[in-house]
C-alpha positions in Angstrom: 137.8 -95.4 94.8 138.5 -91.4 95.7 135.2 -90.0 95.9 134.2 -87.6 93.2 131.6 -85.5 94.5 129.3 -86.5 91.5 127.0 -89.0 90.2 129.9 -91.3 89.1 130.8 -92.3 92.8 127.7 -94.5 93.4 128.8 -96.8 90.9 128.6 -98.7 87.8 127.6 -95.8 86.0 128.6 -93.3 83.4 128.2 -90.2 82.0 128.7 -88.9 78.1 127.9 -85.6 76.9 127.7 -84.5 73.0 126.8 -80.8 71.9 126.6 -78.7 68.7 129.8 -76.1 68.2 127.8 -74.2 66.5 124.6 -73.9 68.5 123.9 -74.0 71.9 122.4 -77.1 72.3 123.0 -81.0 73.4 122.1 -83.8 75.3 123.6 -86.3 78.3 123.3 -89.7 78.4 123.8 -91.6 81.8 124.9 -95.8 80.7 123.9 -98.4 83.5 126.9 -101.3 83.7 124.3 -103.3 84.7 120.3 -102.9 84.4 118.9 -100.6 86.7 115.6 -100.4 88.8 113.9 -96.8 87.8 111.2 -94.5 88.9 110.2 -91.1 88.2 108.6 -88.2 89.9 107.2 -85.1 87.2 105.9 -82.0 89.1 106.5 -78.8 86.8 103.4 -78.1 84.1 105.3 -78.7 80.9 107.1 -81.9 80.7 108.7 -83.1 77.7 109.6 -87.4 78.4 109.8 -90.7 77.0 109.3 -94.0 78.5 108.0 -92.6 81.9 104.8 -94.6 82.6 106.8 -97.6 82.1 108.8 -96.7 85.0 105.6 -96.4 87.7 104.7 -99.6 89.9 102.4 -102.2 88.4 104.3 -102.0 85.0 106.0 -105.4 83.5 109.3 -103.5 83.0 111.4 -103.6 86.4 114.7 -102.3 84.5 116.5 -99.8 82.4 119.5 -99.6 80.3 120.2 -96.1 79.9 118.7 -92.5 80.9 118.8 -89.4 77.7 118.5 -86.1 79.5 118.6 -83.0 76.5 117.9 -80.3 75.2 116.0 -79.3 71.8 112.3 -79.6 73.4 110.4 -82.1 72.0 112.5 -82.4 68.8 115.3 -83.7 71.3 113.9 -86.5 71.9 115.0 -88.1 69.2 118.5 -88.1 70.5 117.2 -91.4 72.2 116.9 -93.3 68.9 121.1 -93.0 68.8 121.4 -94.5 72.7 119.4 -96.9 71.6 120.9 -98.3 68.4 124.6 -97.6 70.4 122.9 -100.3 73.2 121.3 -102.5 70.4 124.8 -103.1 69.1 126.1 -104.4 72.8 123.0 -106.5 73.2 121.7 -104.5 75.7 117.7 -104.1 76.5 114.7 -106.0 77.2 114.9 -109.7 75.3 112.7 -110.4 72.2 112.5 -113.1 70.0 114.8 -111.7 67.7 116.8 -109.3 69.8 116.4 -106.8 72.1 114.4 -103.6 72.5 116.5 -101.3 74.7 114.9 -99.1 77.3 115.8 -95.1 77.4 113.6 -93.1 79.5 114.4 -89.4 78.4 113.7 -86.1 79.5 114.1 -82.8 77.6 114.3 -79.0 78.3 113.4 -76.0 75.7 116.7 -74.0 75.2 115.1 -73.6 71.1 115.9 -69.8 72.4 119.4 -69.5 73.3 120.4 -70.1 69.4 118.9 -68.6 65.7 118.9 -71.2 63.7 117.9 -73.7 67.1 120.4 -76.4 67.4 118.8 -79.7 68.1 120.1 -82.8 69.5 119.6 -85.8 67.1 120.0 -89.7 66.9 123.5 -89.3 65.7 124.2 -86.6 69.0 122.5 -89.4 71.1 125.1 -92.3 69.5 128.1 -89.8 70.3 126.8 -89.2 73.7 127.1 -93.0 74.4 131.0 -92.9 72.6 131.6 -90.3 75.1 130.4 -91.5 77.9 133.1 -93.0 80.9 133.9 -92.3 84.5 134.2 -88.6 84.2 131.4 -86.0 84.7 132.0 -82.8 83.2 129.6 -79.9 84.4 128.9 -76.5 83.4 128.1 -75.6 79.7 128.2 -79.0 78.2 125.8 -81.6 77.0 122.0 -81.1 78.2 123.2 -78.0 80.1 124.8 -76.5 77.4 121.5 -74.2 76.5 120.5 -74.0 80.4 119.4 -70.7 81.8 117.9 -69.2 84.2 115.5 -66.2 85.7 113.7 -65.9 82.4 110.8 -64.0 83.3 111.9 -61.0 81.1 113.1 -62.7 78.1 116.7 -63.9 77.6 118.0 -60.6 77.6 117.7 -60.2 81.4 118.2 -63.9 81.9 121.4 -66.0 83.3 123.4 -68.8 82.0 123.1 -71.9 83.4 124.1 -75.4 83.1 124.3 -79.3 84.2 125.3 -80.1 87.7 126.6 -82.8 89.9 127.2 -84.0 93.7 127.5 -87.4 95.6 126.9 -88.1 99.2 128.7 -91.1 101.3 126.1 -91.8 103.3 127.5 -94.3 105.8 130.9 -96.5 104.3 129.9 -97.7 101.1 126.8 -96.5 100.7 125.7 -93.4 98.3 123.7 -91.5 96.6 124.3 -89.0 93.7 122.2 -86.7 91.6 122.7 -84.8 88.0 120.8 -82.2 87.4 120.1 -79.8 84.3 119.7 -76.6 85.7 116.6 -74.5 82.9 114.3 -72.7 85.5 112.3 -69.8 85.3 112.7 -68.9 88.7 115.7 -67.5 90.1 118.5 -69.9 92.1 119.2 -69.3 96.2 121.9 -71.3 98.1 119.9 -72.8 101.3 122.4 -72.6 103.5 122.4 -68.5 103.7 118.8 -67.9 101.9 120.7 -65.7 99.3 120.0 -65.4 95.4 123.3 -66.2 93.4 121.3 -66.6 90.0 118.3 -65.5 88.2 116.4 -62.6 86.9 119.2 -59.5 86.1 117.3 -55.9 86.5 116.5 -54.2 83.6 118.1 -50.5 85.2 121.5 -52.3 86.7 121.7 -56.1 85.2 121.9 -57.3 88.8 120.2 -59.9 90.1 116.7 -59.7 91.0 113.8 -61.5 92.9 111.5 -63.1 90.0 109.3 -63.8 92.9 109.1 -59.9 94.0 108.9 -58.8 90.5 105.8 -60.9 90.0 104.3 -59.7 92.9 105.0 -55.8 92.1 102.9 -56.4 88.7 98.7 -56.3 88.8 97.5 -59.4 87.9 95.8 -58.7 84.5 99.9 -57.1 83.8 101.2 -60.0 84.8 98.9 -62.2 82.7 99.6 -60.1 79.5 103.4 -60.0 80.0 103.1 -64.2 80.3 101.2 -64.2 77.1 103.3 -62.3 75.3 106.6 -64.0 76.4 107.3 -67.1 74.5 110.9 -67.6 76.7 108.5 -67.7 79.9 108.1 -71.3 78.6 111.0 -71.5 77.9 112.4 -73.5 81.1 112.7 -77.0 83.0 115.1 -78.6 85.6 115.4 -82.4 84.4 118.0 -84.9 86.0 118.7 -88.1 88.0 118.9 -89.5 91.6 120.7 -92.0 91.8 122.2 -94.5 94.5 124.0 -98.1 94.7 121.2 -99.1 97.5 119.1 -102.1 96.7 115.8 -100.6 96.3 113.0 -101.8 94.8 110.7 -100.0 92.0 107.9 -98.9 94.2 111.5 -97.1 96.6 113.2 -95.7 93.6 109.9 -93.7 92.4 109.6 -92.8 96.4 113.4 -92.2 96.0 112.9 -89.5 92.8 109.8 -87.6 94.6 111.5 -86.9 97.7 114.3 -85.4 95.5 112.1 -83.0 93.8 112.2 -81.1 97.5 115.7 -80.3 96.6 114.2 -78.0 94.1 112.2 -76.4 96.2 114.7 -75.9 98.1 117.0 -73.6 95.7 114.7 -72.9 92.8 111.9 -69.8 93.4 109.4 -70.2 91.9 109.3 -74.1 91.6 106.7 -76.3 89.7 105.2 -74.0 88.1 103.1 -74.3 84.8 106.3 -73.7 82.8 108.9 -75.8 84.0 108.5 -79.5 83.7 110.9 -80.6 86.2 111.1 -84.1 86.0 113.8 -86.4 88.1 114.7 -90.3 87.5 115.2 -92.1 90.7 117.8 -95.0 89.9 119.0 -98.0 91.9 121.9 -100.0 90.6 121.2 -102.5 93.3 124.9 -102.9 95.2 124.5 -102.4 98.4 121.8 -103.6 101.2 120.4 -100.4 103.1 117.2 -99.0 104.5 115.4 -96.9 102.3 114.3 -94.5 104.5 118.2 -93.7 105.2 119.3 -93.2 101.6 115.9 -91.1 100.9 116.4 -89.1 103.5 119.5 -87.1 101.5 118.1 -86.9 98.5 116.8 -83.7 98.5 120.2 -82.2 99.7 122.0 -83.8 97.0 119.8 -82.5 94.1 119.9 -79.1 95.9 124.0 -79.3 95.9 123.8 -80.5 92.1 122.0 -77.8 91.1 124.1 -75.4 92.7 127.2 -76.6 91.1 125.3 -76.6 87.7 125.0 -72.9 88.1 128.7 -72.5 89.8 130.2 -73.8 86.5 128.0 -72.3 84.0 130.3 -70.0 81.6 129.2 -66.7 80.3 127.7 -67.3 76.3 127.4 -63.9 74.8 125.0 -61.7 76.5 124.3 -64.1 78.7 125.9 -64.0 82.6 127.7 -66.9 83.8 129.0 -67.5 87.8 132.0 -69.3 86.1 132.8 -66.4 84.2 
């Protein structure tokens, strides 16, 4: 199989996007071929989820069937009602008496902004998402990227467009690892391999690109505390996505797996974590191939950090709003 550079390459998964034309919202939905061993790692201070604690050792349920990343805030969540009635109808989810309960751990980020009236993802967007979904992962402005952006410290006016992102890594023959990120910070976005900002807060005298970090810095503190209060985009933001490879891993490696990728934030995303981003990430094993853990986990943070760069590579300008893709 030629090797993608995206989450597709470790294997027996895929991706399906569904958005609104009309508003600048949707969601992403990431279909397991086979049940999956999950874990989760949640840093940022305002997470929006579904079906996390399930995922964290010493709980009965050891697999998944699908993963709903989207936009709409909380309201988006309902977008997982449509994966799981599009797995009900394949048989697919934990077995009951009388059927099966399928299980759709979901994430969601608050683009309610971008758009007047908001668009929000629904069950039906969720279902279409599923009918979508195949060996082919689009990035940039679609699905749960499509609202993305980033450097919002200023409001949306001085703000960039971002998106959803991807990147694979063949470890050694065979064996990978592969990430998909959604890309809704508040901070700004630097490349670690030169240090430089490439996204972010635009100045308010020239529209370029400035350090959210320095600007907060530069204001007193009781300012700075005013200007958050005031601000309803400040909490506005999240990165949300998946790590993912075809190692055998067990659930206690795959939640080890998802909070060593959250350094890959750190390592392009200033500020990180911080009380109003709820950066979650999934950590996924779809069980293929015999490997040491410590091996696999060892890349994860540079693969998130490469997805999230190629998120904001392929994000397209929307109106006012900047894009790198143009």
């Amino acid at each position: 199989m030629e090797n993608t550079n995206s989450l597709i390459d470790v294997g027996g998964i895929q991706v399906g996007h569904a958005q609104h034309t009309s508003g600048l919202s949707g969601c992403t939905v990431i279909l397991f071929e086979h049940p999956a061993i999950a874990g989760v790692d949640q840093r940022g201070g305002a997470p929006g989820t579904r079906e996390t604690d399930l995922l964290r050792p010493m709980h009965m349920v050891n697999y998944i069937d699908a993963i709903l990343l989207t936009g709409g805030s909380a309201y988006g969540l309902d977008a997982a009602g449509g994966v799981m009635r599009y797995l009900e109808e394949k048989a697919r989810g934990f077995p009951i008496e009388n059927g099966v309960v399928p299980i759709v751990p979901a994430a969601v980020i608050l683009d309610l902004g971008v758009t007047t009236p908001p668009a929000r993802p629904d069950a039906a967007m969720g279902y279409n998402a599923c009918l979508n979904a195949g060996h082919f992962c689009e990035v940039g402005n679609v699905g749960a990227g499509a609202g993305a952006t980033v450097g919002k410290l200023l409001g949306l006016e001085h703000a960039m467009k971002s998106g959803i992102g991807t990147a694979s890594m063949e470890i050694v023959p065979g064996l990978y690892i592969g990430a998909l990120m959604v890309v809704n910070a508040l901070g700004d976005i630097f490349d670690p391999a030169n240090g430089q900002q490439i996204a972010g807060l635009r100045s308010p005298e020239t529209g370029q690109p400035i350090s959210t970090l320095d600007f907060m810095q530069g204001l007193a503190r009781e300012e700075f505390a005013r200007h958050v209060q005031g601000s309803p985009t400040v909490g506005a933001n999240t990165i949300i996505g998946v790590i993912a490879t075809n190692a055998k891993l067990t659930k206690e490696e795959v939640n080890k797996l998802a909070q060593m990728a959250q350094d890959g934030i750190a390592m392009t995303v200033r500020p990180a974590h911080t009380m109003f981003d709820g950066d979650t990430i999934f950590g996924i094993s779809t069980r293929i191939v015999p490997a040491d853990f410590n091996l696999v986990a060892a890349y994860a943070a540079r693969v998130v950090a490469e997805a999230i760069l190629n998120a904001v590579h392929s994000a397209r300008t929307f109106g006012d709003l900047p894009g790198l893709a143009g």
